[in-house]
N, C-alpha and C positions, 0 to 999 in steps of 0.2 A: 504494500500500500504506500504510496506516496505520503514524505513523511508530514509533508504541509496539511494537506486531508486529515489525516489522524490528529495532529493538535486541533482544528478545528472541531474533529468530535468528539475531543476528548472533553474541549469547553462544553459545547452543547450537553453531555452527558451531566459535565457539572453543573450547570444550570438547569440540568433538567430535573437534578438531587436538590437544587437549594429550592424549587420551586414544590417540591413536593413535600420538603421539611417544614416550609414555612406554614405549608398548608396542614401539614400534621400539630405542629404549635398551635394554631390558630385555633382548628378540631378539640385539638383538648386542652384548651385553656380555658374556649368558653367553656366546654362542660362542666368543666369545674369550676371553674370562678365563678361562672354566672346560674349553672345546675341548670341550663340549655340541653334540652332534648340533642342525640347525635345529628340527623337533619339540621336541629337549628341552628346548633354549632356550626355543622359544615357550610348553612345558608349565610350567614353571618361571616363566616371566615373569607366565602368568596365574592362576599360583596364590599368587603372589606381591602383586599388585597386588590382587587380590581380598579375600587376608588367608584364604584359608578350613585352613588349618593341617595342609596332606598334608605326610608327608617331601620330601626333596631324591632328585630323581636319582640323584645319589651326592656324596659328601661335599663340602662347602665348606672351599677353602682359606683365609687372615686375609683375602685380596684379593677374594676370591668374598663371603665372608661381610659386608665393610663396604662392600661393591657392594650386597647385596642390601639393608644397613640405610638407603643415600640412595634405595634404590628403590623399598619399603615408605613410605618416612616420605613424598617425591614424591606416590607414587599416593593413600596417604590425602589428600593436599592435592588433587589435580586429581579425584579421586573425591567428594569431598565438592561441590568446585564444579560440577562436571559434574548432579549429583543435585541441587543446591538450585538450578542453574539451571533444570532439566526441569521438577521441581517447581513450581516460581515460574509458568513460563511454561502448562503445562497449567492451574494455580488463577484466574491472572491471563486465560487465554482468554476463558474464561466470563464473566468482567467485563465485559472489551474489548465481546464479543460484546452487551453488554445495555445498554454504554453507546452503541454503534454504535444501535443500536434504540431508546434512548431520544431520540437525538440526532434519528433519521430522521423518529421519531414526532413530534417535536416539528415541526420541519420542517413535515410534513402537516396538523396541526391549524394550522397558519396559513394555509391555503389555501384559496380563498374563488371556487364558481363552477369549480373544475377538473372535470374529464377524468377517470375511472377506466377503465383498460383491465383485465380480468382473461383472462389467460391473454397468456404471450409467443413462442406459437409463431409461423410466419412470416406470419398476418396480423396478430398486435397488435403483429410487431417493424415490421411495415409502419405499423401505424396509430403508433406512436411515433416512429420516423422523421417522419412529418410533422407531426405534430403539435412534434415540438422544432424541425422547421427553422420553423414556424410561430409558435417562442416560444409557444405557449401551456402552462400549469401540467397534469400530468397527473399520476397516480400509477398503476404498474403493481404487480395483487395476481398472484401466482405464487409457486407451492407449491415449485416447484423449490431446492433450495438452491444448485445450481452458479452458477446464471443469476444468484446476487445478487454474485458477485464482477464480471459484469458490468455491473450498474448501478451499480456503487459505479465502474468506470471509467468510462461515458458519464454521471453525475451524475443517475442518473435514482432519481426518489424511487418509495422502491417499499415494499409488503407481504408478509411472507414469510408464507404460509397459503392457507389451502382457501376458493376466493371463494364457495364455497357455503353459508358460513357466516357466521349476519347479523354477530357479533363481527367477524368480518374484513372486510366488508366495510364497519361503521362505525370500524374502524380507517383506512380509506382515504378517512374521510370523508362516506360518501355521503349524509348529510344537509344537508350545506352544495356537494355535487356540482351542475354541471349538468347531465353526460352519462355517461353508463355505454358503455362498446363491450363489450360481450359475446365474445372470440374463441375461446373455446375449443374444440378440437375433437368435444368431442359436445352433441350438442342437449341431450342430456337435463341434463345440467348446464349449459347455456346457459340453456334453458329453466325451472329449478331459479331459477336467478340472479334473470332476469327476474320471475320471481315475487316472491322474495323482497325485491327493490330497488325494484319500485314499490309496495310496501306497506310500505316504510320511507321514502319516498319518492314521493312522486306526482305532483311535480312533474318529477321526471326527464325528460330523455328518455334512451330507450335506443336503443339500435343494434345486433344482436345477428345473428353469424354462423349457419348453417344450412347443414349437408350434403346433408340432404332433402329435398326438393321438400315433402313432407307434412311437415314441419316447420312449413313456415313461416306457414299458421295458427295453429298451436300456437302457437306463438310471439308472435303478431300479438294474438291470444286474451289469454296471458298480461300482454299492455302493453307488448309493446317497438313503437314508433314506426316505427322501421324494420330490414327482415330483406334481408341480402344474402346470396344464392349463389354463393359465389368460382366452383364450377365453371361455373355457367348465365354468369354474365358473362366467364369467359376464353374459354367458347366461341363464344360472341355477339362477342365481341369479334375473335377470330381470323377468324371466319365472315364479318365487316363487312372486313376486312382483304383479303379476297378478291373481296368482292363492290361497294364505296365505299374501296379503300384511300387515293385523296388523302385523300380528307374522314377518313377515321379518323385518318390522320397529323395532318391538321393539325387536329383534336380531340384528338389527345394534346399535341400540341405547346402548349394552352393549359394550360399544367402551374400550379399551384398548389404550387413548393417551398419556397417562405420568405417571409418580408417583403419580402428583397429581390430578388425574380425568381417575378411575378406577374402573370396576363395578366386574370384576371378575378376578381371581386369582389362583394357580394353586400353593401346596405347599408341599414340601418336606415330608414326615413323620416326619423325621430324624431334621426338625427343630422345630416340636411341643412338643415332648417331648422324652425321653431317651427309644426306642426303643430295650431295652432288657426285659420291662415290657410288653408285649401287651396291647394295649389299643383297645378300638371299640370307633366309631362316636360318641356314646353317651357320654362317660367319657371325651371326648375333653369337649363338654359343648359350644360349640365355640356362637350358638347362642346367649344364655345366655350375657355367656363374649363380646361378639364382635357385635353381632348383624345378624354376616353374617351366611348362611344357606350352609350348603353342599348341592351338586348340582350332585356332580360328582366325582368316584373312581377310581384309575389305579393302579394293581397291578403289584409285581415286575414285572411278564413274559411283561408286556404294557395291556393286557387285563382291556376293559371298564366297568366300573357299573355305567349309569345313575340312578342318584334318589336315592340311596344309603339305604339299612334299617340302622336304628340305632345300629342295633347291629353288623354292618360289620366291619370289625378285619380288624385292622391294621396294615400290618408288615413289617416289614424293607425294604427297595428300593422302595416302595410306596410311589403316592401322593393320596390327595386328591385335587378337584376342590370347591372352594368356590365361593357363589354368595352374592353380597351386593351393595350398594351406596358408591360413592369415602370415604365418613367419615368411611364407616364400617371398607371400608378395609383397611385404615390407621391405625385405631383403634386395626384391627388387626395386619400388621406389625410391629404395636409399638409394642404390648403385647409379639408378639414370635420376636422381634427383626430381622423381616427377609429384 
């Protein structure tokens, strides 16, 4: 919690104890001092403390009457604080709230090549989960205002607003962005999105959820790179689970949750070595050095080579796919620094 927030309701709190002592004084002074029924007492004490100027019950005796003068002069003191506290802290929200927002926003304008997720239901609270055990920069846009008391506790930079709108979505950057995820749950505002991000942006790539089977043209149409079907893939997925369950376990089991607990890895050419020499698989030597096994080739055009021979040539805007245990491929990122 913001620590400015908390002293103001730590006041309010205390004014809201002095207001109710005062009122507990009040209750039982008349009843005894003046042997006022609890009603009367209570009627008495809040007309009192109020100041709104009805008669008395029934007559004050000198004890009753300089009871009531320490108990007027009291509640104008604890009345007054109580109101210029409420006051203070409703004027000073607004603030709080704009400084919170200019702080966040500044935040995001220094961010160079992130991640925008729009929308935080439970695929982009998926897609942020990995993407922070992965340490990379992200900013999630969501309209919701409850959900931003949760990113303000997981540290996650975020935009409060409608990603359908291009203001919002160059509040989150997306001209200095490398990826957009699209998760919102209707295409038609996914699709909206899409549109509007790769013509503020062209270099983008996007990534964008899809309910519909006949969505995902549309969508492909509009520019997003790539369209997933959470339902077509949970069912694919369960369907492999009955039909290849080792192999599906132990494809899941190649999890991708952080830096540090990684079984496979996906790497540049361009960071293994000085790409005007051609190299092939074999003169990397990577098993040797690193332990980990090439698995997997993508040349410039994107075209795949599972299983790779040794002697496939590697040439500039390529990667390759490595496979290994989290040690390997630490071992590896050490070595090429990546």
């Amino acid at each position: 919690m913001n620590p400015i927030i908390k002293i103001f309701r730590d006041k309010i709190y205390t004014a809201v104890f002095l207001l109710c002592f005062i009122l507990f004084i009040g209750i039982t002074g008349y009843k005894f001092i003046s042997g006022y029924t609890w009603i009367d007492a209570f009627y008495m004490t809040v007309i009192t403390i109020t100041t709104v100027g009805f008669g008395e019950v029934q007559p004050l005796d000198d004890t009753a009457k300089v009871f009531t003068v320490f108990l007027i002069l009291a509640s104008v003191v604890i009345l007054g604080y109580a109101i210029s506290v409420i006051t203070e802290y409703i004027l000073s929200k607004n603030d709080i709230e704009e400084l919170k927002q200019k702080k966040m926003q500044k935040k995001i304008d220094a961010y160079n090549n992130h991640i925008i997720i729009c929308g935080y239901g439970r695929n982009g609270k998926q897609a942020a989960n990995k993407l922070m055990a992965y340490g990379k920069q992200f900013v999630v846009v969501e309209r919701d205002k409850e959900a931003v008391e949760q990113f303000e506790i997981d540290s996650i930079s975020y935009v409060l607003g409608n990603a359908n709108e291009d203001d919002t979505l160059i509040q989150a950057g997306i001209e200095r962005a490398s990826t957009l995820i699209c998760a919102l749950p209707s295409d038609a505002d996914n699709l909206f999105i899409v549109l509007s991000a790769r013509q503020i942006n062209g270099k983008l790539k996007i990534i964008s959820r899809a309910s519909q089977e006949t969505s995902y043209q549309k969508l492909k149409l509009a520019g997003a790179d790539n369209v997933i079907l959470p339902d077509r893939i949970g069912g694919d997925h369960m369907a492999s689970l009955v039909v290849v369950p080792d192999l599906i376990e132990f494809i899941d089991n190649l999890a991708i949750v952080g830096k540090s607990n990684i079984n496979i890895e996906e790497i540049a050419i361009e960071k293994l070595y000085n790409t005007s020499e051609v190299k092939t698989i074999k003169d990397l030597d990577l098993r040797r050095k690193t332990g980990c096994t090439v698995i997997g080739y993508k040349d410039a055009e994107g075209d795949y080579v599972v299983n790779p021979e040794a002697d496939q040539r590697l040439v500039p805007e390529s990667k390759i796919i490595v496979l290994g245990r989290p040690e390997q491929i630490q071992n590896l990122n050490s070595l090429y620094d990546i």
